[in-house]
FIDREN-568497 format. One line per field, with one value per atom (N, C-alpha, C): residue number from 1; residue in one letter; atom name; z, y, x. Coordinates in pm, whole numbers, always signed. Last residue first. Layout:
N
i <- [NUM,...]
aa <- [a,...]
at <- [CA,...]
z <- [Z,...]
y <- [Y,...]
x <- [X,...]
This chain:
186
i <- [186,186,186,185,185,185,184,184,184,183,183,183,182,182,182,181,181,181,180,180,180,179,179,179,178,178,178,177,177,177,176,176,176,175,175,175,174,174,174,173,173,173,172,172,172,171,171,171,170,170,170,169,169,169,168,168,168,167,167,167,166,166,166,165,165,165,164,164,164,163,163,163,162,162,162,161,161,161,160,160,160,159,159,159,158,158,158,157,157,157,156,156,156,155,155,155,154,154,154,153,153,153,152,152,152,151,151,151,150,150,150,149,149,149,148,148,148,147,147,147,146,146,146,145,145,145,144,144,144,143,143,143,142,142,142,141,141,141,140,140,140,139,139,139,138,138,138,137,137,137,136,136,136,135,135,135,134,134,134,133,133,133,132,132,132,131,131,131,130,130,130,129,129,129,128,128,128,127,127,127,126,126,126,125,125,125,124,124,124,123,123,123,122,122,122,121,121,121,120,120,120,119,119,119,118,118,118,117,117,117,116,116,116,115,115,115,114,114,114,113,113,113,112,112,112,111,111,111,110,110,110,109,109,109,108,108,108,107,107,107,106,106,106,105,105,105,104,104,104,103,103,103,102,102,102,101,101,101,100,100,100,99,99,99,98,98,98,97,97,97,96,96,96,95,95,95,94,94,94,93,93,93,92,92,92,91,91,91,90,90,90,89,89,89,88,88,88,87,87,87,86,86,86,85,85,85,84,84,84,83,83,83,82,82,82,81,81,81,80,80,80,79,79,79,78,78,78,77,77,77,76,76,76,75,75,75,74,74,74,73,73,73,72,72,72,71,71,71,70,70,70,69,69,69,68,68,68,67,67,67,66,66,66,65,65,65,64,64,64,63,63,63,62,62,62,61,61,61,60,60,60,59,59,59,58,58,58,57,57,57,56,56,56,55,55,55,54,54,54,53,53,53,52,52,52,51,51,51,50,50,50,49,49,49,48,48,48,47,47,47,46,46,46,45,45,45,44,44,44,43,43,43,42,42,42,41,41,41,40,40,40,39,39,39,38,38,38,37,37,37,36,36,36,35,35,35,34,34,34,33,33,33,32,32,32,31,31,31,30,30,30,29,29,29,28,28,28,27,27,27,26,26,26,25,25,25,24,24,24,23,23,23,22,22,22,21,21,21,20,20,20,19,19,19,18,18,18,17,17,17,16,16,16,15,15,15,14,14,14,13,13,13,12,12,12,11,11,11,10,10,10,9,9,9,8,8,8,7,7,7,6,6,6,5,5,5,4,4,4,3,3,3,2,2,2,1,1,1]
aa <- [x,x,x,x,x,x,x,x,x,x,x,x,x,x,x,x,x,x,x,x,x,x,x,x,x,x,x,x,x,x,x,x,x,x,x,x,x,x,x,x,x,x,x,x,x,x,x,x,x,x,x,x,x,x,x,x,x,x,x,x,x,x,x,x,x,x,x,x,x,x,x,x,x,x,x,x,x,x,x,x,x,x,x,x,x,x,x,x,x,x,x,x,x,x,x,x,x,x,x,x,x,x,x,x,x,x,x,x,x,x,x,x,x,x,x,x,x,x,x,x,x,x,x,x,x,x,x,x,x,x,x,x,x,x,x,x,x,x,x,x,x,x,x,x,x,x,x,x,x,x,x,x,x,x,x,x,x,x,x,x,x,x,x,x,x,x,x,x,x,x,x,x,x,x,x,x,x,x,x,x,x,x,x,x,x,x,x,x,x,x,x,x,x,x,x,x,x,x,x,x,x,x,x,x,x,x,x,x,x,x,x,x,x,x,x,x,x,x,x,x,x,x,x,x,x,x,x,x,x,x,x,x,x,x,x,x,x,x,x,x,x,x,x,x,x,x,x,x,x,x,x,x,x,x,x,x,x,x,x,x,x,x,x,x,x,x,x,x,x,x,x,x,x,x,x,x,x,x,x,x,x,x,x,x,x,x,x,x,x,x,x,x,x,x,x,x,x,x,x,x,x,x,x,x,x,x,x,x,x,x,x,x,x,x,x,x,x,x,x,x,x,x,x,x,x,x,x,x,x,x,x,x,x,x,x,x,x,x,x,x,x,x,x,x,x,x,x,x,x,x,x,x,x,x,x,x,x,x,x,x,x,x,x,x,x,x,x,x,x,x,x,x,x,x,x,x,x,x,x,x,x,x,x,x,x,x,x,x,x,x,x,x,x,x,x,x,x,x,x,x,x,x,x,x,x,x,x,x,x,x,x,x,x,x,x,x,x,x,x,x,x,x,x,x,x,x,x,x,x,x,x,x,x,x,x,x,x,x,x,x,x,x,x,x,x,x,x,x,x,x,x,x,x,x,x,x,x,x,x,x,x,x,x,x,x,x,x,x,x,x,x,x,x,x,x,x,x,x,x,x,x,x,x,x,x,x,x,x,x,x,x,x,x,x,x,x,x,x,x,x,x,x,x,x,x,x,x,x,x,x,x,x,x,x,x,x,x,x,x,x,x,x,x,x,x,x,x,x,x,x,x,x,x,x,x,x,x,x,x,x,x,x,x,x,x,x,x,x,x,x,x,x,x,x,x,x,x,x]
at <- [N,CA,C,N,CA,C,N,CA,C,N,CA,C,N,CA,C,N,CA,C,N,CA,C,N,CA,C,N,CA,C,N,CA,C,N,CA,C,N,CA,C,N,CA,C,N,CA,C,N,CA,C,N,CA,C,N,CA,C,N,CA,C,N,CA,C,N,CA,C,N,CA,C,N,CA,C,N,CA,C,N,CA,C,N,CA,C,N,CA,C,N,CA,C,N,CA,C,N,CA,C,N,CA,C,N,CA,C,N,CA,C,N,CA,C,N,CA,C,N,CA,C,N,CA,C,N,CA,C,N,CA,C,N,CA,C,N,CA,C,N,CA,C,N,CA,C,N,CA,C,N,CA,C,N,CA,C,N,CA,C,N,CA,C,N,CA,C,N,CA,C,N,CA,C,N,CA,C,N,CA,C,N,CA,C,N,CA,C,N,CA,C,N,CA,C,N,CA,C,N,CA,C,N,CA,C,N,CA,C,N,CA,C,N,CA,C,N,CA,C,N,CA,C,N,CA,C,N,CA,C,N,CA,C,N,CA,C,N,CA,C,N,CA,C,N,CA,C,N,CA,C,N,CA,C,N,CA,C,N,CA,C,N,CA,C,N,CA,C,N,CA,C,N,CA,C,N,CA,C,N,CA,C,N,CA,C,N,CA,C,N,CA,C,N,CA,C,N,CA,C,N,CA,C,N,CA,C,N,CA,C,N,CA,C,N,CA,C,N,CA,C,N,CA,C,N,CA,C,N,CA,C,N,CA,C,N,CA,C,N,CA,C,N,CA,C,N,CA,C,N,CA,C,N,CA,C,N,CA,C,N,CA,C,N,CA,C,N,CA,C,N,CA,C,N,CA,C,N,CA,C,N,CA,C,N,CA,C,N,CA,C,N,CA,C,N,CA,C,N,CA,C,N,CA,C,N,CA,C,N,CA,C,N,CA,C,N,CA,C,N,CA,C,N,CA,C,N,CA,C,N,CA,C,N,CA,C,N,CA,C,N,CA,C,N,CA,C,N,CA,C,N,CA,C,N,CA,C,N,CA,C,N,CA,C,N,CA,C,N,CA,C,N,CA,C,N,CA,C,N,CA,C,N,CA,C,N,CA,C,N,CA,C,N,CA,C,N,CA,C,N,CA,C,N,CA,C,N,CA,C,N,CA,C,N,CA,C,N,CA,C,N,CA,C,N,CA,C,N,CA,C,N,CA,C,N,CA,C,N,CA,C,N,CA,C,N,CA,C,N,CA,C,N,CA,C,N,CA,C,N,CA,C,N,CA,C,N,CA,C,N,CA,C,N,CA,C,N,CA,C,N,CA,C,N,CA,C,N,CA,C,N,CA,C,N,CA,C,N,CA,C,N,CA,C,N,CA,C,N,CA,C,N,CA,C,N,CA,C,N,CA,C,N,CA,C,N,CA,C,N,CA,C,N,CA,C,N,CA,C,N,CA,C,N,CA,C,N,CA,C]
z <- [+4115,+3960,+3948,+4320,+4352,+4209,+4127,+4229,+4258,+4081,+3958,+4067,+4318,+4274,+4115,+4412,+4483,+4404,+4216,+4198,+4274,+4255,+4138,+4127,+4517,+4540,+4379,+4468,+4557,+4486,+4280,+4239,+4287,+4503,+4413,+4339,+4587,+4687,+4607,+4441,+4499,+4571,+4458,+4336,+4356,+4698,+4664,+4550,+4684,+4794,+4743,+4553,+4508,+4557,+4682,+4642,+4612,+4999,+4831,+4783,+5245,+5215,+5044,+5448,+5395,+5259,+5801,+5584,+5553,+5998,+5953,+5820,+6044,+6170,+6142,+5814,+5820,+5957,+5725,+5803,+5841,+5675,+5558,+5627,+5847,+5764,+5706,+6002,+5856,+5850,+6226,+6217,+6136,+6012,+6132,+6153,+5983,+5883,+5964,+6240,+6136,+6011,+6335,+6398,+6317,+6118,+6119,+6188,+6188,+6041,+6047,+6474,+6421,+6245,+6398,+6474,+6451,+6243,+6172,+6246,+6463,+6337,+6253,+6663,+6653,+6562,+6591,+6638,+6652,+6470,+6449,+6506,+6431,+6565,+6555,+6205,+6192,+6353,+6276,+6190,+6265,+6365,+6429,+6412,+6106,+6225,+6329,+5943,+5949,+6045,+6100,+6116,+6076,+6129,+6244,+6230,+5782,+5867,+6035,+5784,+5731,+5808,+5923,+5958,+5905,+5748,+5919,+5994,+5506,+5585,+5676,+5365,+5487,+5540,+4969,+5108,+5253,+4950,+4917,+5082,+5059,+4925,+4868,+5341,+5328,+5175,+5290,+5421,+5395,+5047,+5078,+5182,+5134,+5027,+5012,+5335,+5363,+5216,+5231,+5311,+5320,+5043,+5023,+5036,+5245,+5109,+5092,+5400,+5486,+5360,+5157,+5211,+5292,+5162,+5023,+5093,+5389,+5337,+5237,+5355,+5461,+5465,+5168,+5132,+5242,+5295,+5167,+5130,+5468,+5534,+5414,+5279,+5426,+5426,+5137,+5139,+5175,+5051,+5011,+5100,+5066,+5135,+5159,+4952,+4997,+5151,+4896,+4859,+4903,+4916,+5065,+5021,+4698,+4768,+4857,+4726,+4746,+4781,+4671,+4902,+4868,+4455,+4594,+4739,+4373,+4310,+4393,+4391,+4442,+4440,+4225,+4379,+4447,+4002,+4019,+4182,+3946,+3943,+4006,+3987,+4035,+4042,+3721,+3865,+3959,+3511,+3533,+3685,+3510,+3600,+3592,+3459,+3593,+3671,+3210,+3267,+3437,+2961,+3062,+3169,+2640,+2762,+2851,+2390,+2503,+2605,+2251,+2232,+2340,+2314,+2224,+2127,+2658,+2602,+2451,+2823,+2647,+2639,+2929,+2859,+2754,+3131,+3055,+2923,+3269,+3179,+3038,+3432,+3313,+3213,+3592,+3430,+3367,+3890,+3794,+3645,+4069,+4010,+3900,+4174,+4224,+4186,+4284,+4167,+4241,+4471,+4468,+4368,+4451,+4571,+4579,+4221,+4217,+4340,+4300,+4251,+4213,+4496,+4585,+4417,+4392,+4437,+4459,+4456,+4599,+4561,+4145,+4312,+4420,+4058,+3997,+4099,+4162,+4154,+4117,+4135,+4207,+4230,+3811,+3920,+4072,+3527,+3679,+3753,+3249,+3339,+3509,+3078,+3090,+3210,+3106,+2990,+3002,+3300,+3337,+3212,+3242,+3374,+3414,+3117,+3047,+3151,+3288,+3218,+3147,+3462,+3545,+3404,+3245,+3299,+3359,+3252,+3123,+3151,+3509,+3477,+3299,+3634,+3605,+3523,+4029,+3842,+3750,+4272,+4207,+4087,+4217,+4207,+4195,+4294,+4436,+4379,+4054,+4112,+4228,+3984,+3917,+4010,+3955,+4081,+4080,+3744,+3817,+3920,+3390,+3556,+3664,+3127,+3189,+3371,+3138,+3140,+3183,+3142,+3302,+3249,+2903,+3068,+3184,+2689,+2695,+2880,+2655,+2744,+2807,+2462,+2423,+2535,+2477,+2532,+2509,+2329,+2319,+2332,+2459,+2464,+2416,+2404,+2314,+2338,+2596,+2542,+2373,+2795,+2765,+2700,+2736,+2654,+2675,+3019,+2965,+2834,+3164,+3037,+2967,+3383,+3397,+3277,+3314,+3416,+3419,+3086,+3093,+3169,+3160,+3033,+3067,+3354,+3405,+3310,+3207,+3338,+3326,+3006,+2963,+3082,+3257,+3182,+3082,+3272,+3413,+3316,+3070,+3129,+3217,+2863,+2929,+3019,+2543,+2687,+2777,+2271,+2313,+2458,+2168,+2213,+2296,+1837,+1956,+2041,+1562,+1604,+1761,+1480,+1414,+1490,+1760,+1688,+1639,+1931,+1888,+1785,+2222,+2114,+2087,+2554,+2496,+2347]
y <- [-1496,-1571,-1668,-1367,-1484,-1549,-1146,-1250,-1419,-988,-1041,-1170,-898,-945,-1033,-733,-872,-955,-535,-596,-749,-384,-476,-569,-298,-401,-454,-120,-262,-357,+43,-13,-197,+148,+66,+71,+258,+191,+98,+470,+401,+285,+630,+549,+487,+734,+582,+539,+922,+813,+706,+1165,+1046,+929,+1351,+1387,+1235,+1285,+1294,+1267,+1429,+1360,+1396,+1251,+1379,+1318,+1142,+1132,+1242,+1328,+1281,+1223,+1322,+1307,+1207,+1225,+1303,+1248,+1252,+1131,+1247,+1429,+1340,+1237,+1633,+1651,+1551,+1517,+1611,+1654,+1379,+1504,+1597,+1169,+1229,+1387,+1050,+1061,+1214,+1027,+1109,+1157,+858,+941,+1061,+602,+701,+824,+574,+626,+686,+454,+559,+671,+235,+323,+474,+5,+155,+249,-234,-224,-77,-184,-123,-130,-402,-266,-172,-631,-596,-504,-748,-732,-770,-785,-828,-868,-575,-727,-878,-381,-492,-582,-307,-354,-428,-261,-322,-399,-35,-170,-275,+161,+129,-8,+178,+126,+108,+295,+190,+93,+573,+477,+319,+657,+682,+528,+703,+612,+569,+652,+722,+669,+641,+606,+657,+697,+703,+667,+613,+681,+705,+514,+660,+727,+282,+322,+492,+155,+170,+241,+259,+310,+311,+76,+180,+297,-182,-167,-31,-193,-197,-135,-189,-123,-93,-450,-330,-205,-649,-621,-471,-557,-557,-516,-632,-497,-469,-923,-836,-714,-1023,-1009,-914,-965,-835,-906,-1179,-1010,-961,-1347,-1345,-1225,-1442,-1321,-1304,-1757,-1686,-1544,-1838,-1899,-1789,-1828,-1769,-1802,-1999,-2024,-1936,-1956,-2002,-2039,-1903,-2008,-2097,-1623,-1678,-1827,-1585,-1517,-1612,-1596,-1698,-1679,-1465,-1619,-1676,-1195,-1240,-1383,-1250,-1225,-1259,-1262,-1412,-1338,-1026,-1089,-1224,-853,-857,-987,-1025,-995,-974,-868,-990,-1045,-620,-626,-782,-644,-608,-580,-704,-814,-787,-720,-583,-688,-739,-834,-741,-630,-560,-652,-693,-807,-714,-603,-575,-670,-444,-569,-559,-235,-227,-423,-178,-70,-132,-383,-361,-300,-362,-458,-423,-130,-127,-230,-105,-126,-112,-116,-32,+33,-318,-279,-141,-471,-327,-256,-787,-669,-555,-965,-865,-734,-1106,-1022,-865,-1284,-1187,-1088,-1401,-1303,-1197,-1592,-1495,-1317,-1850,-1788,-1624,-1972,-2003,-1910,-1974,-1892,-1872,-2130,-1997,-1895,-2336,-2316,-2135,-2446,-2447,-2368,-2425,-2335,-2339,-2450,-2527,-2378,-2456,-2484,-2535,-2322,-2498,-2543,-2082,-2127,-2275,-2055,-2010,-2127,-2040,-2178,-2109,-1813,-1939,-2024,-1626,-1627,-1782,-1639,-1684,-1696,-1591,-1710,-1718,-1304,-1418,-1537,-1207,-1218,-1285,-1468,-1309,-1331,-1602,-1574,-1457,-1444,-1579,-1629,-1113,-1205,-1321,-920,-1000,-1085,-775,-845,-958,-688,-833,-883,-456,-551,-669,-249,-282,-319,-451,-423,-413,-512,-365,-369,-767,-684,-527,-851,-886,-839,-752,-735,-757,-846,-695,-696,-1108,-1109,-951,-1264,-1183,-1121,-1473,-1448,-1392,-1443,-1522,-1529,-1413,-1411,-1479,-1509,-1410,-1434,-1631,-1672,-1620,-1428,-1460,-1559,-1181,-1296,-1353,-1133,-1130,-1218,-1174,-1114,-1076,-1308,-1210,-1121,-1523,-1509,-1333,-1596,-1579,-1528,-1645,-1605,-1571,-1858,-1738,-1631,-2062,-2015,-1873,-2118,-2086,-1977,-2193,-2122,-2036,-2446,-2390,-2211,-2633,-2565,-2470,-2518,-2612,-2523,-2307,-2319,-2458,-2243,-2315,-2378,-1935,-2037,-2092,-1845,-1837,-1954,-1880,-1770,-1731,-2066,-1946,-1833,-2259,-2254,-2075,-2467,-2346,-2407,-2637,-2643,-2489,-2804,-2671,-2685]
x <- [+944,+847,+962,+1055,+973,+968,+1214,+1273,+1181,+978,+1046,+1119,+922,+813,+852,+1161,+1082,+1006,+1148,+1240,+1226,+863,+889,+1044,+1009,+888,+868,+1190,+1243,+1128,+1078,+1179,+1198,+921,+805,+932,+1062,+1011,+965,+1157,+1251,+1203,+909,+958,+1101,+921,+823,+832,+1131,+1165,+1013,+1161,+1102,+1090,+1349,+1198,+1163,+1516,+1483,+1368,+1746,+1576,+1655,+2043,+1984,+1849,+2016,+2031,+1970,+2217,+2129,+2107,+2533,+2436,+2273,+2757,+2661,+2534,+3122,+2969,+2861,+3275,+3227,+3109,+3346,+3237,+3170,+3580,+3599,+3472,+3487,+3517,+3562,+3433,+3295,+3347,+3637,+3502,+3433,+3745,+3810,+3736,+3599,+3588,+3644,+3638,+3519,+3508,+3922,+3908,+3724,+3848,+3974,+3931,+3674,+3635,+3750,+3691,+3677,+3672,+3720,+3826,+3853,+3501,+3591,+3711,+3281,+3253,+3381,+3155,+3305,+3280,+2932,+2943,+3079,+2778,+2928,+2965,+2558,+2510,+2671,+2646,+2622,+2551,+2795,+2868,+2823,+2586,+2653,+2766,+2478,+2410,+2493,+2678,+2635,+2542,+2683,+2812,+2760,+2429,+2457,+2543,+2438,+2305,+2369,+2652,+2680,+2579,+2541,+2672,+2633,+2293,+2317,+2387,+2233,+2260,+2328,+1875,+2001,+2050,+1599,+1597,+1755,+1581,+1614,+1612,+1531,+1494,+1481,+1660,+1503,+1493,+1929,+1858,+1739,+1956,+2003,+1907,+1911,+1836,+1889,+2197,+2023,+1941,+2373,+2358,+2252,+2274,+2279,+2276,+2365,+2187,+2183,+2617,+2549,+2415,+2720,+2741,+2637,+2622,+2646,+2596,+2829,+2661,+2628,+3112,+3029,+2909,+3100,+3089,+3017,+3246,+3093,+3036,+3410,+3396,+3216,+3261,+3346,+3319,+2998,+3122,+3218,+2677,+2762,+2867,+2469,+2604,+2723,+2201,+2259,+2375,+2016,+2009,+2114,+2002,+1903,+1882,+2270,+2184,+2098,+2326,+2391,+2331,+2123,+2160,+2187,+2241,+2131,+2104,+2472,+2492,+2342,+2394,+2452,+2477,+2297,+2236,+2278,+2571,+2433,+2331,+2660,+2715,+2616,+2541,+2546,+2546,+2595,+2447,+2463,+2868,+2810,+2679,+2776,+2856,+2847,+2604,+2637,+2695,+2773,+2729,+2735,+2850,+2752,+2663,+3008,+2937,+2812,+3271,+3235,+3124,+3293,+3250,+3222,+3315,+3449,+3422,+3098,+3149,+3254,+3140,+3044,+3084,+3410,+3404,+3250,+3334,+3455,+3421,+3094,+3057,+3151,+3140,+3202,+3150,+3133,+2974,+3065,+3300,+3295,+3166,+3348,+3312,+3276,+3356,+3485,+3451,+3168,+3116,+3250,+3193,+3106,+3104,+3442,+3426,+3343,+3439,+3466,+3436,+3172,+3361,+3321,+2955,+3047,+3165,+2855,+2779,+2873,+3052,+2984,+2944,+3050,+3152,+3120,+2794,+2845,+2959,+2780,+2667,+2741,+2882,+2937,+2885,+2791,+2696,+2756,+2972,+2987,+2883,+2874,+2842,+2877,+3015,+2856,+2777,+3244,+3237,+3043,+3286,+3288,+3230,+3186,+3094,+3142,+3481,+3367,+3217,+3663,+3621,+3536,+3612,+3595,+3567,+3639,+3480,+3507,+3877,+3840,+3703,+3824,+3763,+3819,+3879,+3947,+3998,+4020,+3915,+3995,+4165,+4156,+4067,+4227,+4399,+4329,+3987,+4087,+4156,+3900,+3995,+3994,+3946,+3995,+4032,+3937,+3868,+3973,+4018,+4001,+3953,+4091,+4155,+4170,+3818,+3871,+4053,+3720,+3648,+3712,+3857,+3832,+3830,+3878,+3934,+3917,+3695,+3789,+3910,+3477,+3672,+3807,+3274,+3368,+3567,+2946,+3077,+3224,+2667,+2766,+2895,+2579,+2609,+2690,+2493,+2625,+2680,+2265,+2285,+2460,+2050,+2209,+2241,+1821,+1796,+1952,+1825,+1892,+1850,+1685,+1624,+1716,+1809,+1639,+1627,+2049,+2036,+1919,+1982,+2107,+2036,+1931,+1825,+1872,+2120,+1999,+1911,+2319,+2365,+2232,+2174,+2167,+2207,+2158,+2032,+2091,+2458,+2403,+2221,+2456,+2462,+2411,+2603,+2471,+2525,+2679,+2764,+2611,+2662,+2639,+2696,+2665,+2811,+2773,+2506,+2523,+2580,+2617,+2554,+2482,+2793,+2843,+2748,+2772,+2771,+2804,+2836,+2842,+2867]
């Protein structure tokens, strides 16, 4: 790792990240803004300063396998008071797809899990349909009764909904996924 005209010169893997995400983290220089303001820090391994430094010393292993990208909340706290405008939570994103794609996920099992069922819940329906989600998820997990109490309580407030409810644009949601595949393979 060099330092050149006020950038920080990345090992290859750190470059890939950079290109392939369109993130310049090689901006960063630890200010600490991001993993002060976030709030769930308290359960990450990493806080997202360190996890971008240990991006920038090129340790991929260590990068993909911890538990922090899957703890992010997707928030954009850190984004927002980066004073370098590293979007740090589409970072995240990105280093999550990273680890499905090539089978690193150790850490915190379940939330790729959640994540794809997420997904898949949004392509299917255009937004997301608890009720439909949390039933696949579960028997993805084939946990079937840990939520059962707190959903029936979902359910009988109002807050779980029978059906998804429709949205006008559901194929520009579609043709989102399918340029988002089609960037993935290249």
């Amino acid at each position: 790792m060099q330092i050149q005209g006020g950038l920080i010169r990345v090992p290859a893997w750190g470059a890939e990240v950079e290109a392939a995400s369109g993130i310049r983290i090689s901006a960063c220089y630890q200010c600490k803004k991001c993993s002060n303001g976030c709030p769930v820090v308290y359960a990450m391994d990493f806080q997202p300063n360190r996890l971008i430094r240990m991006i920038q010393l090129g340790l991929k292993e260590d990068v993909l396998r911890s538990a922090t990208i899957w703890v992010c909340a997707s928030c954009e706290t850190c984004s927002t008071r980066c004073p370098n405008d590293i979007d740090i939570a589409a970072l995240m994103d990105h280093l999550r797809q990273a680890a499905i794609r090539e089978g690193k996920v150790e850490k915190e099992k379940n939330t790729p899990l959640f994540h794809q069922t997420f997904l898949s819940s949004i392509r299917r329906n255009g937004r997301v349909h608890e009720l439909m989600m949390i039933g696949e998820y579960r028997l993805k997990t084939k946990d079937f009764l840990s939520d059962l109490r707190l959903g029936w309580e979902m359910f009988r407030r109002g807050r779980l909904k029978l059906f998804p409810a429709g949205v006008k644009s559901k194929g520009e949601i579609e043709e989102i996924f399918k340029r988002s595949e089609e960037e993935e393979r290249r």
